[in-house]
N, C-alpha and C positions, 0 to 999 in steps of 0.2 A: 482374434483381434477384433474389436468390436468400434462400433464407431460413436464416434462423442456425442452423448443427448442431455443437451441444459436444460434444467427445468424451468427455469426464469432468475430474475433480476431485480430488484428494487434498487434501480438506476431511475429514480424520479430528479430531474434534473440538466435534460437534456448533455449528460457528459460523456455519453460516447459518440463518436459521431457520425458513424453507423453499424459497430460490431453487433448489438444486438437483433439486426434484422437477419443475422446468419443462424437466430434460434431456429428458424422453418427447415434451414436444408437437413435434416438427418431426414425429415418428412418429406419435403419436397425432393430429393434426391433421389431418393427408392433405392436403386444397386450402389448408387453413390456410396461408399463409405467415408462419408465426409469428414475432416479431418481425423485420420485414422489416429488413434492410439498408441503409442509402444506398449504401454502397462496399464493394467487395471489400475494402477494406483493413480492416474494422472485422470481418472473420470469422474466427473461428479458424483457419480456411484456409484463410485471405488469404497470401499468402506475398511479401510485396516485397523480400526478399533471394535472393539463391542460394544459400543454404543450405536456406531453406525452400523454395523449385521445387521438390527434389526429393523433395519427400515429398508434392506437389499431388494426386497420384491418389488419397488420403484424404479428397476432398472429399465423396465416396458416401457414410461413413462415419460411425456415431454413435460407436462404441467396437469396434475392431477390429484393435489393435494388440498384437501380439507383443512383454510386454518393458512394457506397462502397467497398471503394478502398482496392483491397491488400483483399477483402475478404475471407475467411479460405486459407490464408499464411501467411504459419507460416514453421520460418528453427525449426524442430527438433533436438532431439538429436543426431541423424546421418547424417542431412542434409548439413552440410556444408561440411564435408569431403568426402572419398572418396568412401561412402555408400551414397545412398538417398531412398527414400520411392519410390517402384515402383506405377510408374501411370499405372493407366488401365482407361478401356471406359466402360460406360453402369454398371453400378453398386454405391450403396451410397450414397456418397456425390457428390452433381455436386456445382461447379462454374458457375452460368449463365453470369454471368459478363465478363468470359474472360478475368478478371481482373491480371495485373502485377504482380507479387513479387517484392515489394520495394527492395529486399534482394536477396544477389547470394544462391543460394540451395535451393530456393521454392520448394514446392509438386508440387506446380501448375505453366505452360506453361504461353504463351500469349494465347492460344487459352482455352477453355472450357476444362474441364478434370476431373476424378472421381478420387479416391484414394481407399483402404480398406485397413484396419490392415492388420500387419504382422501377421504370422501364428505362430510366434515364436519371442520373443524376443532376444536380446544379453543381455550376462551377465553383471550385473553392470547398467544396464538402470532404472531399477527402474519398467519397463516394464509393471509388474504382477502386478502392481496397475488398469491398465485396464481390467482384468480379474475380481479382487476381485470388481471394483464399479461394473460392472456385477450384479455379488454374490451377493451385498448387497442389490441391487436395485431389484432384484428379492424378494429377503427376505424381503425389506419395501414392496411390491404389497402381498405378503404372510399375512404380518403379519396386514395389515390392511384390508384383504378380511376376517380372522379371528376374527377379533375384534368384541367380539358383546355386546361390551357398546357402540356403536359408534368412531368417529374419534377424537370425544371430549378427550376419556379418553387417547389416543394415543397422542395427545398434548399436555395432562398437564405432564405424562411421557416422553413424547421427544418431546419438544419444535422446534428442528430442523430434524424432522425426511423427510430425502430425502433430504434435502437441499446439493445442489452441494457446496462445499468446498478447496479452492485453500490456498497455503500455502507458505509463504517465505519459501525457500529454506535454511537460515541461521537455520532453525528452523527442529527439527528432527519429521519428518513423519516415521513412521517404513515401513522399505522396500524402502524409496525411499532415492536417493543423498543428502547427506550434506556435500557440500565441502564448501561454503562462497564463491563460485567462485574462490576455487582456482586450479591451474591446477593440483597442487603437490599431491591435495586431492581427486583427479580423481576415481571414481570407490568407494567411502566412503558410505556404507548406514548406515543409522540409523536403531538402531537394538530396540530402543524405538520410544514411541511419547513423547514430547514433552508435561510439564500439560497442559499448554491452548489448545493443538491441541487436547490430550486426550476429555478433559472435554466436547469440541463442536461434536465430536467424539459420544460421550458416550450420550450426548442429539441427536442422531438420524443424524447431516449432514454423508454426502461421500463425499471426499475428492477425489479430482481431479487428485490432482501433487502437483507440488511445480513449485516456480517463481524465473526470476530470481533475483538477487542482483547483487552493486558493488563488486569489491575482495575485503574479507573481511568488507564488510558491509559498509564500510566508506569513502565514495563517494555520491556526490548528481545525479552522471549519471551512469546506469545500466549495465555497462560492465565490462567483464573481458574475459580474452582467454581461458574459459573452455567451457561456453557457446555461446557466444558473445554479441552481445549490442541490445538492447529492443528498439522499437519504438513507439511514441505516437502514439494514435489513430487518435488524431484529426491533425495532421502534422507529415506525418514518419523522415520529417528533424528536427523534437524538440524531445528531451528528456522524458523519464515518470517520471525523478526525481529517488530518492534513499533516503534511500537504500531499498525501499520495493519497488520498479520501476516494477518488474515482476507483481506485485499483482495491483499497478495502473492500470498498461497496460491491464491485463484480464478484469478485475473490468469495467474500465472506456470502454472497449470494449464489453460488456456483453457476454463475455466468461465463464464469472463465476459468482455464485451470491454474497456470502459473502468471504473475506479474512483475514487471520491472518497477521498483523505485528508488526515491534517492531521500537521502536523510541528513539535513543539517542542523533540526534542534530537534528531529520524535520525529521525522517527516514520511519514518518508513513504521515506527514500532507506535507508533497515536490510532493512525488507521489500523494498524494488526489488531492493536487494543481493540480498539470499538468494533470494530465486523468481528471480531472472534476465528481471526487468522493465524498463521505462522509471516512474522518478517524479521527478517538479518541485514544490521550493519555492520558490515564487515569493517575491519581495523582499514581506516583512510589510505588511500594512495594503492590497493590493491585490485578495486576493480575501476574503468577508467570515467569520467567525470566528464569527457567532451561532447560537444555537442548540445548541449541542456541551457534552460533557460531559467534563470535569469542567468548572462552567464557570471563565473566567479570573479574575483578580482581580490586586490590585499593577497590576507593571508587565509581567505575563504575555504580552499581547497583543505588545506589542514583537516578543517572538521566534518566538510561534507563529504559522505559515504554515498554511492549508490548500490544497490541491492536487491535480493530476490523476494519474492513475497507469492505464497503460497497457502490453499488447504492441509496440506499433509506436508507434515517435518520431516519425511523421505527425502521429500524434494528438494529442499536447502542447498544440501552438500552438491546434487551433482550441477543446479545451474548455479551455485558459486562456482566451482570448477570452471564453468565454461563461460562467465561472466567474467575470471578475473584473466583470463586469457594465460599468455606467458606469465603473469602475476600469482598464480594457483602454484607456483613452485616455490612461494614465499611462504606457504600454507602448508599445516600438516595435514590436509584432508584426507589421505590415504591413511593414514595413523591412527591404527585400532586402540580406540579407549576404553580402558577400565576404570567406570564412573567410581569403582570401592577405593581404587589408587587416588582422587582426586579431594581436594580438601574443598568444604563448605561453608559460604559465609553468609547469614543474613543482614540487611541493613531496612529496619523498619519504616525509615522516616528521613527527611532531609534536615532533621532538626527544627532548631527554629530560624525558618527563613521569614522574612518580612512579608505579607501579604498574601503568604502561600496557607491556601488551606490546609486543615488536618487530614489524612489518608480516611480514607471512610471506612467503616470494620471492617466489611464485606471483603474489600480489599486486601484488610488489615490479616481476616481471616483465613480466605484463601491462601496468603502468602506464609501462615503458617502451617496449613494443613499440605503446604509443600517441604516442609521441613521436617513435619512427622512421619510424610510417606517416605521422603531421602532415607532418616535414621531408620525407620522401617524395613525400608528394602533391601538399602546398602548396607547398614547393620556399622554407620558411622556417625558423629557428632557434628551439626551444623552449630559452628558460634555465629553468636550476634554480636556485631560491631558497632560504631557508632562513631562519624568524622564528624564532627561539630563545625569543621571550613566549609560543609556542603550550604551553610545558611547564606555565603557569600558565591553560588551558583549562578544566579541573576547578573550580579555583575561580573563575573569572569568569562559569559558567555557574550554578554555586550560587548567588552574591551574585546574581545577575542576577533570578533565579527568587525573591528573597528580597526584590527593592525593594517599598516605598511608591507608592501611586496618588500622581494632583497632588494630592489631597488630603490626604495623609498616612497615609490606612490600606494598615494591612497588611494582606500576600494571606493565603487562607484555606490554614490548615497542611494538610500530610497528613491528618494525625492528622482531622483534623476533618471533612473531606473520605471519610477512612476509613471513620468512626461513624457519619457521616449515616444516617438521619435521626434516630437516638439522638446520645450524649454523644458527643465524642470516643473514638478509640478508643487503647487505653496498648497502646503496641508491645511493650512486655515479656509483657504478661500474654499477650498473643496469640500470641506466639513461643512461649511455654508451653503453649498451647492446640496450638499447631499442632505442637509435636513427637508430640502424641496422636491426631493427627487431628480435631480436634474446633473447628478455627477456620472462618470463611467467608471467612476472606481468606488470599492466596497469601503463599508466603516470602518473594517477591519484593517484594509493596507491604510485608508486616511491615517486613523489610528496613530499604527506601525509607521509611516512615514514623518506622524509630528511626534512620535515619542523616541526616534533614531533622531532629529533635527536637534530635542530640548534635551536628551539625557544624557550628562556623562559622568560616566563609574568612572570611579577613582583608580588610575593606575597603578594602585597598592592593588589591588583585582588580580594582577599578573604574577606576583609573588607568590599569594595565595594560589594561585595556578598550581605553580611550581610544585608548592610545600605537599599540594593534594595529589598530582601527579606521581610525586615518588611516594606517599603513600599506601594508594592503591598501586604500585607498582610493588612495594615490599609485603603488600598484603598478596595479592593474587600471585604474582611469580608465573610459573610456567605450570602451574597445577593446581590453580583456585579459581576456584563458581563461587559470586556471589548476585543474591538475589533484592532486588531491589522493585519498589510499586512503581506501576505504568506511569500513574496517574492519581490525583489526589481521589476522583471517583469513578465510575462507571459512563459511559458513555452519556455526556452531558448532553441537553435539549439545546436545539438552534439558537445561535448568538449568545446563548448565555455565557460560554468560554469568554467572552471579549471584555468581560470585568475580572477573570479570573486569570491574567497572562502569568502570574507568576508562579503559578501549576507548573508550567513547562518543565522547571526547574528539575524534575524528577525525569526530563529525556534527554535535555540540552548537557548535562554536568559529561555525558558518556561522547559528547560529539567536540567539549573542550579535553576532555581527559585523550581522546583518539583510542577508544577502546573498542572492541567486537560486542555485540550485543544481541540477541535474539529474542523479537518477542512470544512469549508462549499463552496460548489459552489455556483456561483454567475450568472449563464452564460456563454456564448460567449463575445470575444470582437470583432472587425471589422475586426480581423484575422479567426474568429474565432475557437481563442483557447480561455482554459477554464479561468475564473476570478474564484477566491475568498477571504476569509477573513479567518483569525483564530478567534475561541470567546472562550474566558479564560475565569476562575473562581479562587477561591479561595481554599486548599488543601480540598479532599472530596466533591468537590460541583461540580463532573462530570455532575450529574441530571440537572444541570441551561446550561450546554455550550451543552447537547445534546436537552435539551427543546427549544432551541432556535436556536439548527441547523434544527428542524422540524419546527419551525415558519417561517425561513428562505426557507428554500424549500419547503412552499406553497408561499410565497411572491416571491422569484424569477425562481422558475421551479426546481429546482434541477439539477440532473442528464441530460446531453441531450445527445442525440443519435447520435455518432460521424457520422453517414452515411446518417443523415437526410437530411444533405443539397449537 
């Protein structure tokens, strides 16, 4: 059993809020086996593909790749102001790369540089979560140098025992920051966990940090002015997506090994997209939703999923399992699938929606050269389908977001949600504020909060619901995969999403329909940033869209190593 060694992160963006200073301990520890491991498969260099073999002899390795860029820089919690992490030489963690900081307030110079913990944290940082993984991690090398049924019996009791653990930020980790990335909510710790976070928790991982998000969770790009804005791995001028963009970013960086998110229009499968991850939204109401910020109201709960998000599509099934708690008995997760027994459907395009761009080849391409490998392998016929109600997605995901509790109240507006814990906040005036620089809230919620204020879709939206609901209901049944695009492109350059919202359309349809969904990578394209697909199922039939995101990730590699090339 070996102990976990991160090579680094392109976490430019100060959104962890101190997990990545835990990169030193495998070095600084020496006998420490710092967060120990259950399996090879849960380590950055774990490699269960053949593509990843053959970069195995990196296992030595903390950071020592040719070609990775921005290696362990990262702005922290006090690195953009007028604190930063003192450098020193000759101790830790070293940069041999000499590697840049994409980002003003790096640790690291142009030239080579060490870093080590601070000897004390500031109040409010969330800080003591690098003490207690410490604690814990000592306690996992204790408790299984004690064990004398062997490691077996330590497994079937904690399934994730040592497993390092990273966590949206929107989601309450006890001890650390839940603001939603808001400024107003500066210095906010959660004084719980969170049930999903508990329960993985409680099956043996430690827990990192937390990631960042958009403000208030509801944006596809990962900023806000409390922490600031997240960078892909694979391109620091593209986006990681939103609104689980921090957990993309580490995940697809192998900063970390498994992630917590939640998903109420692509919030879990946008980030999978762009870092070139595994993430699953499971069918609503299965794994639990409390504790999270912003919190839900109406009839919000409906659509939002929360979920696991991972390197390796091993992983999926068992922290669903142990994310959906007593709810995993709703699931057939035990139930051995025969992908040849299962029927295939593609769905190219959302039609013609209004303002939504065309899917780009690449995308277009990939998603067929997954339907050659199916008939290929499985030696069965994928049809191509086509709902022509998807063009009406935009609006049935508005109205949707816009219902009435059983009660009758209405859910809480932006706006209001914005201002907390003051008035309302008037998107005009702040749009104003913000052309001078002088707002605490991004373009993006302004945006979002005057286009919730002035927009309203037509309640004929809700029929259309209906008519699509039982469609893909008689289409998929209890034994259909269909494959649908992430996204109109490939991981878009910062801010440019904020003229294209009606993209979305292609993640939000699966979070009104209440469907399971998993997103899969597909590769690189000739940019090389990440391709993939989404693969639906029918309510409860997560087991078929994660069996066939691991047939998919021996067919096209999976995960790949943003600093390989």
């Amino acid at each position: 059993m070996s102990a976990i060694r991160m090579r680094g992160v392109y976490a430019n963006g100060k959104f962890l809020v101190f997990s990545f200073m835990l990169w030193s301990l495998p070095v600084m520890s020496g006998s420490l086996n710092w967060l120990r491991v259950r399996n090879r498969r849960h380590s950055p260099f774990s490699k269960p593909t053949e593509q990843s073999e053959e970069n195995s002899s990196a296992q030595s390795e903390l950071v020592n790749r040719e070609g990775w860029r921005g290696a362990l820089c990262s702005r922290l919690w006090s690195c953009s102001t007028e604190r930063s992490w003192e450098l020193c030489s000759g101790s830790s963690v070293c940069c041999p790369l000499g590697a840049k900081c994409p980002g003003r307030g790096c640790l690291l110079s142009a030239s080579p540089c060490c870093w080590s913990p601070p000897r004390s944290w500031p109040e409010g940082s969330g800080g003591e979560r690098f003490s207690l993984a410490l604690q814990e991690a000592a306690q996992v090398d204790k408790l299984i140098e004690e064990e004398t049924g062997g490691e077996e019996v330590l497994e079937d009791r904690l399934p994730l025992l040592g497993v390092p653990l990273t966590v949206k930020e929107s989601f309450a980790l006890q001890g650390m920051p839940q603001t939603a990335g808001m400024v107003s909510k500066k210095g906010t710790l959660a004084t719980v966990d969170a049930p999903a976070v508990a329960l993985l928790k409680r099956a043996g991982a430690i827990p990192l940090g937390v990631t960042n998000v958009p403000e208030l969770c509801m944006w596809i790009e990962s900023h806000n002015h409390l922490y600031g804005i997240s960078r892909n791995p694979y391109d620091l001028d593209r986006i990681v997506g939103g609104s689980s963009g921090g957990e993309g970013c580490i995940l697809g960086g192998a900063g970390s090994v498994i992630g917590v998110g939640s998903d109420i229009g692509g919030s879990i499968r946008i980030p999978s997209f762009c870092c070139g991850i595994f993430g699953h939204k499971p069918t609503p109401g299965i794994v639990s939703n409390e504790n999270q910020l912003p919190p839900m109201s109406g009839r919000q709960h409906e659509l939002l999923s929360s979920g696991p998000m991972c390197r390796y599509a091993e992983d999926l099934l068992p922290m669903l399992k142990i994310m959906a708690g007593a709810n995993a008995n709703k699931l057939s997760l035990d139930k051995k699938v025969d992908l040849k027994k299962l029927r295939f459907f593609t769905l190219p395009d959302c039609g013609e929606a209004l303002f939504t761009n065309a899917v780009s080849e690449d995308l277009q391409r990939a998603q067929r050269k997954v339907v050659e490998r199916l008939e290929a392998d499985l030696g069965l016929k994928v049809e191509e389908v086509h709902f022509p109600d998807l063009k009406h997605t935009y609006d049935m995901w508005f109205v949707s977001m816009g219902l009435p509790d059983s009660e009758g109240k209405m859910p809480t507006s932006f706006s209001v949600l914005l201002g907390e814990p003051g008035p309302p906040a008037w998107p005009l005036w702040e749009l104003v504020k913000a052309s001078v620089r002088m707002s605490d809230h991004t373009m993006a919620s302004i945006m979002f909060a005057l286009l919730s204020t002035i927009a309203k879709p037509p309640l004929s939206a809700l029929k259309i619901k209906e008519k699509v609901q039982q469609d893909f209901a008689d289409l998929l049944g209890s034994d259909g995969v269909l494959l649908y695009p992430s996204l109109t492109r490939v991981a878009p350059k910062h801010h440019h999403q904020l003229f294209a919202f009606h993209d979305l359309v292609y993640t939000t349809i699966f979070n009104v329909l209440g469907l399971p969904v998993t997103q899969c990578p597909l590769g690189l394209n000739e940019e090389g940033l990440p391709l993939g697909v989404q693969v639906v199922a029918g309510k409860l039939q997560d087991h078929l869209t994660i069996e066939t995101a691991q047939f998919l990730e021996k067919a096209f590699g999976g995960w790949r190593d943003p600093g390989a090339n």
